[in-house]
DSSP file (Angstrom, degrees, kcal/mol; ACC not computed):
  #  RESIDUE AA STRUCTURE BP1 BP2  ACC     N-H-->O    O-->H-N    N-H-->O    O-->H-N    TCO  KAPPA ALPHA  PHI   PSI    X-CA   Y-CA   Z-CA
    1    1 A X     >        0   0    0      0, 0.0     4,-1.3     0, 0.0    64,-0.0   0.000 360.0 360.0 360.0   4.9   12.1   25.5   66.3
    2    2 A X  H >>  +     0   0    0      2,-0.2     4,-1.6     1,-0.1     3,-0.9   0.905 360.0  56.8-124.9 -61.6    8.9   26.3   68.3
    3    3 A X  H 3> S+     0   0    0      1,-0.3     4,-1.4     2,-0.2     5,-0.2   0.873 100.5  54.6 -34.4 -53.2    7.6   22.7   67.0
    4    4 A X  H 3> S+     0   0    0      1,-0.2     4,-1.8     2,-0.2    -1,-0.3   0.834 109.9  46.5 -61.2 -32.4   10.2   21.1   68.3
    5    5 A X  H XX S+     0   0    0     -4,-1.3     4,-0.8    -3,-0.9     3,-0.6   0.931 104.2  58.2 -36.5 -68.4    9.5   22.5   71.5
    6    6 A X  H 3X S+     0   0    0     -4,-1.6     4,-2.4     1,-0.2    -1,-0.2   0.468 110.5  42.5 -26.2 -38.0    6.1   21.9   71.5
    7    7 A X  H 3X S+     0   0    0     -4,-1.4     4,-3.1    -5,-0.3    -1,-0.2   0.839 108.6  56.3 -85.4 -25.3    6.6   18.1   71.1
    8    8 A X  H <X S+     0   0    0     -4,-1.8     4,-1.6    -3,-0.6    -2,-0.2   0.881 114.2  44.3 -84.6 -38.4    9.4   18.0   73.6
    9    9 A X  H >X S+     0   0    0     -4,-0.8     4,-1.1     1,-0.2     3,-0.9   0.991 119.0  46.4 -67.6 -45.8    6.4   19.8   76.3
   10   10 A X  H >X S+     0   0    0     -4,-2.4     3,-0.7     1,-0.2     4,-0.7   0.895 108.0  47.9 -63.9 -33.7    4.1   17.4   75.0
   11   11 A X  H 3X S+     0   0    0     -4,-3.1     4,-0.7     1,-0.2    -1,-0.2   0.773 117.0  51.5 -78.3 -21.9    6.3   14.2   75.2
   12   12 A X  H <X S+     0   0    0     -4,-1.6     4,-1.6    -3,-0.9    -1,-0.2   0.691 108.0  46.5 -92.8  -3.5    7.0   15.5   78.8
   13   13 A X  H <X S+     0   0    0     -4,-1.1     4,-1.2    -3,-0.7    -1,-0.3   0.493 109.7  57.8 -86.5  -8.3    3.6   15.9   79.6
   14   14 A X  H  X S+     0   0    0     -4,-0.7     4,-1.4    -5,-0.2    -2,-0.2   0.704 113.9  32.3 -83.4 -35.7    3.3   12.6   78.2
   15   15 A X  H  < S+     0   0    0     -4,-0.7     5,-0.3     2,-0.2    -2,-0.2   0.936 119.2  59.5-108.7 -62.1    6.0   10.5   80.7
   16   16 A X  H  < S+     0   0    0     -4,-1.6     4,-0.9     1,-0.3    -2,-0.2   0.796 106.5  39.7 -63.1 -75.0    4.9   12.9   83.3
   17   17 A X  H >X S+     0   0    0     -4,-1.2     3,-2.6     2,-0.2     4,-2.5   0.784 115.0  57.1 -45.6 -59.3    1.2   11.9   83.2
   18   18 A X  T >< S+     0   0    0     -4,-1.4     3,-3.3     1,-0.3     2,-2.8   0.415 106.8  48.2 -30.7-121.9    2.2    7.6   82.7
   19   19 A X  T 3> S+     0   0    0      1,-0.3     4,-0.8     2,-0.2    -1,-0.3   0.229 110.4  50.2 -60.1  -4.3    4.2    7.5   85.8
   20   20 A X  H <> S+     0   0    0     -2,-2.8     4,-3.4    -3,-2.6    -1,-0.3   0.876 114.9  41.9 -81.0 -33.2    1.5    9.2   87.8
   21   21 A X  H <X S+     0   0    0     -3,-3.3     4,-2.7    -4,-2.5     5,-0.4   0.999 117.2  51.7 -60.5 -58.2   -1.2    6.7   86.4
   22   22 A X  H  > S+     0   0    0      1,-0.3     4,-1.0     2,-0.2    -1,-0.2   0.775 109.7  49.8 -58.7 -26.2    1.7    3.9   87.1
   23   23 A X  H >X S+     0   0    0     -4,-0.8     4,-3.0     2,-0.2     3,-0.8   0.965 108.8  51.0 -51.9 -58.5    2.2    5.3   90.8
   24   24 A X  H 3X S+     0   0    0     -4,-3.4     4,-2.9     1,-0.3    -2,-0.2   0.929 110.3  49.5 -60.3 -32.5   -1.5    5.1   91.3
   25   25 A X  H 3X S+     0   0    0     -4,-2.7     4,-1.3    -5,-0.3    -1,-0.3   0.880 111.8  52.1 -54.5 -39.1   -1.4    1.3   90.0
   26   26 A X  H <X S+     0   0    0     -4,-1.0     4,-1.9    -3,-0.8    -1,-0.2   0.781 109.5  47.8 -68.6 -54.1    1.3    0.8   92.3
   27   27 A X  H  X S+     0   0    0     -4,-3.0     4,-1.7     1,-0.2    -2,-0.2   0.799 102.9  56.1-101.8  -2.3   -0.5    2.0   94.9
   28   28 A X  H  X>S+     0   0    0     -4,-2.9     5,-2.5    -5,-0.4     6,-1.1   0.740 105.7  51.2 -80.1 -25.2   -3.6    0.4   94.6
   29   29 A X  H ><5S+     0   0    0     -4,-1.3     3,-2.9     3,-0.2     5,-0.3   0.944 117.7  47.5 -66.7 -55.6   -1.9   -3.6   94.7
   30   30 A X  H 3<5S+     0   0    0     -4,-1.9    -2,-0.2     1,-0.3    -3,-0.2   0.845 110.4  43.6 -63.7 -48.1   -0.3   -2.3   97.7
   31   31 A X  H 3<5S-     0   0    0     -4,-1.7    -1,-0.3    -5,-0.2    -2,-0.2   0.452 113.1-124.4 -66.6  -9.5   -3.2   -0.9   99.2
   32   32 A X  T <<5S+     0   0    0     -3,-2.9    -3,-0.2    -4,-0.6    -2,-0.1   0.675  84.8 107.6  91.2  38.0   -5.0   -4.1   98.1
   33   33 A X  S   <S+     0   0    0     -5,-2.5     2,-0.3     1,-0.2    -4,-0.2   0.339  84.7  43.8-116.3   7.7   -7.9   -2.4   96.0
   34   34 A X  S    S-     0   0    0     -6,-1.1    -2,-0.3    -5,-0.3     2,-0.2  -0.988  86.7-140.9-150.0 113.3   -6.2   -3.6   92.7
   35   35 A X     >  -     0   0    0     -2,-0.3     4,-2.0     1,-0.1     5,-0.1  -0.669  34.7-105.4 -93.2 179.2   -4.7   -7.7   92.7
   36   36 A X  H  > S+     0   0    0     -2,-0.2     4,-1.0     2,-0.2     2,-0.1   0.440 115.3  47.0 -82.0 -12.8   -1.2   -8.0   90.8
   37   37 A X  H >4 S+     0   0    0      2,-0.2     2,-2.8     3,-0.1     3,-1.4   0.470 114.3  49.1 -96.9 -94.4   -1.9   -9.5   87.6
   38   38 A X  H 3> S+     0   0    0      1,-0.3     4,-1.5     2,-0.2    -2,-0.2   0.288 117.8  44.1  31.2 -54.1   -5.0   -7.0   87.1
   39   39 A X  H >X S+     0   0    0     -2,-2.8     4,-1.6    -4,-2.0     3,-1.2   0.964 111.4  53.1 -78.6 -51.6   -2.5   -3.9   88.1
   40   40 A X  H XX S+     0   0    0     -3,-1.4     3,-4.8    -4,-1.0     4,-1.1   0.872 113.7  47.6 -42.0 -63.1    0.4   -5.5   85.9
   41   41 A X  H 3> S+     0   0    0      1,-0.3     4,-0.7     2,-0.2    -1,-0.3   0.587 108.7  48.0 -65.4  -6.2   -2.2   -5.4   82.9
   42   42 A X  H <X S+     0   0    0     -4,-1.5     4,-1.1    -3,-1.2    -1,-0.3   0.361 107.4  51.5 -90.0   5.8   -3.5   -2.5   83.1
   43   43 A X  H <X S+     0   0    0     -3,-4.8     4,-0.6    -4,-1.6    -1,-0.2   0.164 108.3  55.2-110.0  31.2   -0.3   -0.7   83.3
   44   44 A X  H  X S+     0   0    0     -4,-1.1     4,-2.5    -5,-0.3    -2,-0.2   0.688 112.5  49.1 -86.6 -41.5    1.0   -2.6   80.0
   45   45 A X  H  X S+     0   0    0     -4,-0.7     4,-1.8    -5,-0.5     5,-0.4   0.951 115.4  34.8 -76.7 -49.9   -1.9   -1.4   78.5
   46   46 A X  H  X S+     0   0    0     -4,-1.1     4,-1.8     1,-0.2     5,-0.2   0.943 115.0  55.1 -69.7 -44.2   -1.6    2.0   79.5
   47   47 A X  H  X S+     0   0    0     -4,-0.6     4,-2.1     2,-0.2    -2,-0.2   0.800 117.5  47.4   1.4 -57.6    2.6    1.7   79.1
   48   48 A X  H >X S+     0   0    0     -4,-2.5     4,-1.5     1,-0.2     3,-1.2   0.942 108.6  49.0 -69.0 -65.9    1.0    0.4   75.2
   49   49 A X  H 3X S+     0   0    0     -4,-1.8     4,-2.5     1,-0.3     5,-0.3   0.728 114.5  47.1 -47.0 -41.0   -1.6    3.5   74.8
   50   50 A X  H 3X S+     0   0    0     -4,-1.8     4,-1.9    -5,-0.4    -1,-0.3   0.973 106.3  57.1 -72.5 -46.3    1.6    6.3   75.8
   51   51 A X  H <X S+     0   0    0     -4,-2.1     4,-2.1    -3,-1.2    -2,-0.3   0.912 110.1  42.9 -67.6 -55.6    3.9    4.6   73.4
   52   52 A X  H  X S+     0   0    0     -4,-1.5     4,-1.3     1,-0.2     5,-0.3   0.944 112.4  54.4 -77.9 -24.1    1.1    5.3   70.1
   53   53 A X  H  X S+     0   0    0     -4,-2.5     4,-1.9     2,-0.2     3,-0.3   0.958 115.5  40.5 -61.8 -40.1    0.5    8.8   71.4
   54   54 A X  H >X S+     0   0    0     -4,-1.9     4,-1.7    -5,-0.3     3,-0.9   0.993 110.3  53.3 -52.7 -76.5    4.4    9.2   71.2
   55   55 A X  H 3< S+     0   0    0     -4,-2.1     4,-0.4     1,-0.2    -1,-0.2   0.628 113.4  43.9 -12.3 -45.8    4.6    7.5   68.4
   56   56 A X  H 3X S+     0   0    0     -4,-1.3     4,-1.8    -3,-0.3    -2,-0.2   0.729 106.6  62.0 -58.1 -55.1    2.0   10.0   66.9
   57   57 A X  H <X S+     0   0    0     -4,-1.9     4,-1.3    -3,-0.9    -2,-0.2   0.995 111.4  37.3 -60.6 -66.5    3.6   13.0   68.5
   58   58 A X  H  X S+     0   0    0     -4,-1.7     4,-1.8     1,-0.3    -1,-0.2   0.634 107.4  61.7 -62.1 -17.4    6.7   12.4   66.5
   59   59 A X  H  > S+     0   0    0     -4,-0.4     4,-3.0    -5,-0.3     5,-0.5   0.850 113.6  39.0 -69.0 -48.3    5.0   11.4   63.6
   60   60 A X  H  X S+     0   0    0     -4,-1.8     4,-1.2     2,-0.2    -2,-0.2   0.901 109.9  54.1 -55.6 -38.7    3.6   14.9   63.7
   61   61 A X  H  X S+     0   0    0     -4,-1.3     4,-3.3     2,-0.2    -1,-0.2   0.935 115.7  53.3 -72.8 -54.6    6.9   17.0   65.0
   62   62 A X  H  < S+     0   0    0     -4,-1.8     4,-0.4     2,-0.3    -2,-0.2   0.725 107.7  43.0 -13.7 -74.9    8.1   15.0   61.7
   63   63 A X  H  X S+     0   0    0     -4,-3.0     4,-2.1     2,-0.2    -1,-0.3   0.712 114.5  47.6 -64.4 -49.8    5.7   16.0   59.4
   64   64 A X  H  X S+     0   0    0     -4,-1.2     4,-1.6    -5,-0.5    -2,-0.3   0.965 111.2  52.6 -76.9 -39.3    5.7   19.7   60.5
   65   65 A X  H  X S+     0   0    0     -4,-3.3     4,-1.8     2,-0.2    -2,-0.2   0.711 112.5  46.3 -55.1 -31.5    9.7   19.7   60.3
   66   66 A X  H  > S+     0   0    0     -4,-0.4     4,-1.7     2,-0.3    -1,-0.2   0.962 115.9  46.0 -81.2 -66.9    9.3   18.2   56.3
   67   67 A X  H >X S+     0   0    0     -4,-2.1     4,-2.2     1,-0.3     3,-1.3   0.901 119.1  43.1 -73.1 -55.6    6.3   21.1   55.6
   68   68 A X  H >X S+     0   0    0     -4,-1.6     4,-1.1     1,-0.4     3,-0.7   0.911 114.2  48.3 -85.3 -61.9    8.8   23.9   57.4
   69   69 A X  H 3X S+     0   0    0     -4,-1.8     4,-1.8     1,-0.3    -1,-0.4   0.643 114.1  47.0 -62.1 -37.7   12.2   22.4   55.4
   70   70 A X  H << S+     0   0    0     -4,-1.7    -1,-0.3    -3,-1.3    -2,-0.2   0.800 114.4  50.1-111.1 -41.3   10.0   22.6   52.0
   71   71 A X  H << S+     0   0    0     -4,-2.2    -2,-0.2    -3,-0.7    -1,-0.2   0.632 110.3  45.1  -9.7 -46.7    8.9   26.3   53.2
   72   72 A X  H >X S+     0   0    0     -4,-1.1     4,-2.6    -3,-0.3     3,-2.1   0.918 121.0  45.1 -96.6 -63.5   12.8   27.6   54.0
   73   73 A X  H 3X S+     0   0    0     -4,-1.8     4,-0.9     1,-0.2    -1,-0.3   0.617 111.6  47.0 -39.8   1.7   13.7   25.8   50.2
   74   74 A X  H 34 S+     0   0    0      2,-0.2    -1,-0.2     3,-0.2    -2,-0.2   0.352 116.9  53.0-127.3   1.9   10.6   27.3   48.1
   75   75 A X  H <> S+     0   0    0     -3,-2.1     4,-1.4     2,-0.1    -2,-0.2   0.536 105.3  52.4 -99.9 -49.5   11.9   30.6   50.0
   76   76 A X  H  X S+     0   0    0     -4,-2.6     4,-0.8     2,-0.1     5,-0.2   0.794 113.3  38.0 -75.5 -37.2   15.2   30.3   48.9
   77   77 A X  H  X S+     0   0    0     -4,-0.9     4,-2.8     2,-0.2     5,-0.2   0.868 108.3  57.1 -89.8 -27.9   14.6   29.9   45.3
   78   78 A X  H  > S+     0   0    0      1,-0.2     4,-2.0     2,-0.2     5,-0.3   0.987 112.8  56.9 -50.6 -56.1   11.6   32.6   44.9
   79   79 A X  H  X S+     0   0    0     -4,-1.4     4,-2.6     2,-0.2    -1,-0.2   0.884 115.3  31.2 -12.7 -56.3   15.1   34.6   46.6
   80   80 A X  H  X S+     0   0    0     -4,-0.8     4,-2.1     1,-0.3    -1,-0.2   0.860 115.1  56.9-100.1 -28.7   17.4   33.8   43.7
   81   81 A X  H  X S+     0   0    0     -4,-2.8     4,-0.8    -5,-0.2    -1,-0.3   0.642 109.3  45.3 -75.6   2.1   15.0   33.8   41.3
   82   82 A X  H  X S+     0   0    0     -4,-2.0     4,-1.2     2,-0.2    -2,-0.2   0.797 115.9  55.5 -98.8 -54.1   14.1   37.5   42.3
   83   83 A X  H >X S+     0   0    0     -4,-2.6     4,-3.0    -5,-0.3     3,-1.3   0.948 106.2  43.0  14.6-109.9   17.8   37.8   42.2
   84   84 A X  H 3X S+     0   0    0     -4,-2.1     4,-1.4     1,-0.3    -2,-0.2   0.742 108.7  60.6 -42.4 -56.1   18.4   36.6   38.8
   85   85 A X  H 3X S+     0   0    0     -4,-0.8     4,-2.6    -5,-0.2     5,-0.3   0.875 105.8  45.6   3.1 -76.4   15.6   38.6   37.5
   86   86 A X  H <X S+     0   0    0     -3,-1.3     4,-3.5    -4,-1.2     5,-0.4   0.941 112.2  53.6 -52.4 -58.0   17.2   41.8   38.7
   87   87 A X  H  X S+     0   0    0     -4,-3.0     4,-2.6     1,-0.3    -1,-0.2   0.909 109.8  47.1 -27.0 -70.0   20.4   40.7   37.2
   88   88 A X  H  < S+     0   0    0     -4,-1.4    -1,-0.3     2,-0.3    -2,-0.2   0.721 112.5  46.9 -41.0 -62.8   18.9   40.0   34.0
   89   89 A X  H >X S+     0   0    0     -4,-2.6     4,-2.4     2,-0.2     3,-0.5   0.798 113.1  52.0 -62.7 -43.0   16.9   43.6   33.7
   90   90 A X  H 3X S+     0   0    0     -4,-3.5     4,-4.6    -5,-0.3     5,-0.3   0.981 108.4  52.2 -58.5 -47.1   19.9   45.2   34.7
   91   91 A X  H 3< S+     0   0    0     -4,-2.6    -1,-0.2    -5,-0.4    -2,-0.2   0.613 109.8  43.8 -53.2 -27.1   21.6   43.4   32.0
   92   92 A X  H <> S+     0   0    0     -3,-0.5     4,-1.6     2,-0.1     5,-0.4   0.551 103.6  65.7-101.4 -31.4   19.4   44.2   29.2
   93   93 A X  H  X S+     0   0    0     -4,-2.4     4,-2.1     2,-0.2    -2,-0.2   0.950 108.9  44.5 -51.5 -55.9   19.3   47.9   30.5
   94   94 A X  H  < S+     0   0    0     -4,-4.6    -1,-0.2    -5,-0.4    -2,-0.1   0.695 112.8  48.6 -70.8  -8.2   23.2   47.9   29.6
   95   95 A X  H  4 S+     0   0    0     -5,-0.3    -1,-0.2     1,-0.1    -2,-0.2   0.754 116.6  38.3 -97.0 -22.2   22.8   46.2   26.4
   96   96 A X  H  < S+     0   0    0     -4,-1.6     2,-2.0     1,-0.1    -2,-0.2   0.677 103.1  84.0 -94.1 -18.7   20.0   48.5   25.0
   97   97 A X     <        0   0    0     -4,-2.1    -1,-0.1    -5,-0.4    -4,-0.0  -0.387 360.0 360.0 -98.5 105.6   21.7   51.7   26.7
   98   98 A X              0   0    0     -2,-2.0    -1,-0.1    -3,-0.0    -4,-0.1   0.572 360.0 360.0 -35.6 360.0   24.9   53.3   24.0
């Protein structure tokens, strides 16, 4: 679960950080140090750049969720096959003991 966290701090560190850069955009047309198409395109651009780091992020949360799921199965049969083993020796104990 600790992945999932991890992406959920990053993705909010993610929206956090945009909408300070989009404030500052914001306040540079107003403040007139930035003109309006300029601000618009450079917050599309960054608006594009947050969207593949996101994109990225989940790809990653994804990936580690897949690796962890393939883990809990490959855990669960060593389990039953340790299992079944025992079973087995026990089973052959009662057939070779009179």
């Amino acid at each position: 679960m600790s992945n999932h966290d991890d992406t959920q701090l990053q993705l909010q560190k993610l929206q956090f950080n945009v909408m300070q850069q989009l404030e500052v955009i914001a306040e540079d047309i107003k403040a007139g140090r930035l003109d309006a198409e300029r601000g618009a395109a450079k917050a599309k651009a960054l608006i594009a750049e947050s969207e593949q780091q996101r994109v990225a992020l989940f790809d990653t949360a994804m990936r580690a969720s897949q690796r962890q799921r393939r883990r809990s199965w490959l855990l669960a049969l060593a389990v039953v096959a340790a299992i079944a083993t025992v079973v087995a020796g026990l089973l052959l104990v009662r057939i070779g003991t009179p």
